[in-house]
N, C-alpha and C positions, 0 to 999 in steps of 0.2 A: 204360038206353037214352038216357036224357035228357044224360046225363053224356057219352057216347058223340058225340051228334049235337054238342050243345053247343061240345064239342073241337074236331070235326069243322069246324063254323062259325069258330072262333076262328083255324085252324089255314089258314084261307084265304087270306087277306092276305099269307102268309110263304111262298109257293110257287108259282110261279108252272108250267105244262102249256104246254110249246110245240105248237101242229098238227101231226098225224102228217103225216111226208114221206117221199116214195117213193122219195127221191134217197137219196145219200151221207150218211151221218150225222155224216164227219169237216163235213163240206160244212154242217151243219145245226148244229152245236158250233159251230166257229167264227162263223157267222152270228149267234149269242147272245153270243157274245165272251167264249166260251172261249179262255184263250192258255195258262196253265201247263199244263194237262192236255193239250194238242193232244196232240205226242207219244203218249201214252199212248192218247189217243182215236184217231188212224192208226193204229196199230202193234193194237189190239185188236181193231180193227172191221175191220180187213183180217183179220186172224187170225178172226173170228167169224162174219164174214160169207160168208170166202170167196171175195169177188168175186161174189156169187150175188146176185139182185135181191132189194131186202131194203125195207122201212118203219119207222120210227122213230119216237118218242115220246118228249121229253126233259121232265124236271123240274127244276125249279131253282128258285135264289131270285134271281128280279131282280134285287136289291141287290149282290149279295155272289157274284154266279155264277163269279169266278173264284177267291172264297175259299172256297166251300161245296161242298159235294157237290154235283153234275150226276149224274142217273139217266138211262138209257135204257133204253127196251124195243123191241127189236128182231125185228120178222117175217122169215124168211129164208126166200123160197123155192127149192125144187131142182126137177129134173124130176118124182123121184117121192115128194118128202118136205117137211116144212115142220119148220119149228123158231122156239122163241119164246126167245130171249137178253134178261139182264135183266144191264146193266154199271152200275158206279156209280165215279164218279171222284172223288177224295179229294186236292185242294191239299194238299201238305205243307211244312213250312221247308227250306227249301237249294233251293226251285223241282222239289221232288219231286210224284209222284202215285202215292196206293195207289189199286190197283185190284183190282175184283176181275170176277166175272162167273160168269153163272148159265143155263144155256143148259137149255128145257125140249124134250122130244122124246118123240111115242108111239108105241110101236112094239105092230102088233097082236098079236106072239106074246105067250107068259106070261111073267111076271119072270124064270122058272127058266131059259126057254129064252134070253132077252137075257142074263142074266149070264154066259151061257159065251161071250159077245163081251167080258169083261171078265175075262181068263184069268189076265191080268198083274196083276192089282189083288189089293187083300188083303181079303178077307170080316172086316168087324168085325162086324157081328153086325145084329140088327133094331132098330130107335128105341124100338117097344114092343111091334107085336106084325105090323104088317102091309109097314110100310118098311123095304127092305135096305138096310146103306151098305155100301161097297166103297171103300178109298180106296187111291191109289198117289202118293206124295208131296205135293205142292201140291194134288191134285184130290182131291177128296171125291166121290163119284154114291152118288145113290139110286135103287133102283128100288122105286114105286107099284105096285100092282097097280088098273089102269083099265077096267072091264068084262072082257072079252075080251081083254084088252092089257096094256100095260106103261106107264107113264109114268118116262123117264129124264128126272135131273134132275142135270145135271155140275156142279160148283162149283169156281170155283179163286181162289186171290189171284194176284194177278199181281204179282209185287216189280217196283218201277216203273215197271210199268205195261210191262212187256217183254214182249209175248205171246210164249206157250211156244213 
């Protein structure tokens, strides 16, 4: 535990939590002075958000934010739904960006009955005894079982940052 907080203290300095904003989060990137990844950061947050009114939370390292990974965690709401998206942007050489992203979603039927909304996808099997994965190319999804419910959780890489 001690080791744990310790880290935890050390690891302060080197990362820097911008204020969640209610706006645009291409809008909120470039405002930290994100430039290689824009691109990728348009092109995903449209694809992820939708255009749907969404809040933001980005991570970063002050120093180096257009060399280092930028995080986001992003709220998206809809009329009768909400979802939690988590992207992470990766500067590469030749002015590339990997991306990838991680959109969480819970749905109150049972796992059994969500995965036949995933008809296309290939059943790999359980993690170990209670998470389904389901994956169809690039996307990976798991389904949780969460009380009464389901928690979907979609993962994909985005080859440069080109949402699907």
């Amino acid at each position: 535990m001690r080791l744990a907080v310790l880290t935890a203290i050390c690891l302060l300095p080197l990362s820097a939590v911008a204020e969640p904003e209610k706006g645009s989060l291409p809008a909120q990137m470039k405002g930290l002075g994100v430039k290689q990844c824009m691109p990728a950061v348009n092109s995903l947050a449209k694809f992820v958000t939708e255009d749907l009114p969404h809040g933001s939370n980005v991570t970063y390292d002050p120093k180096l934010r257009d060399k280092d990974p930028v995080y986001a965690v992003t709220e998206i709401n809809a009329v009768d739904d909400m979802k939690l998206s988590f992207m992470s942007f990766v500067p590469l050489a030749g002015n590339r960006c990997a991306t990838t992203y991680l959109n969480a979603i819970y749905r109150p039927q049972s796992c059994l009955s969500v995965s036949r909304q995933f008809s296309d996808f290939h059943y790999v099997g359980e993690l170990k005894t209670k998470v389904a994965l389901l994956t169809k190319g690039t996307i990976s999804t798991y389904l949780m079982p969460a009380g009464e419910g389901c928690m979907i959780f979609k993962q994909e890489v985005v080859p440069d940052g080109n949402a699907p």
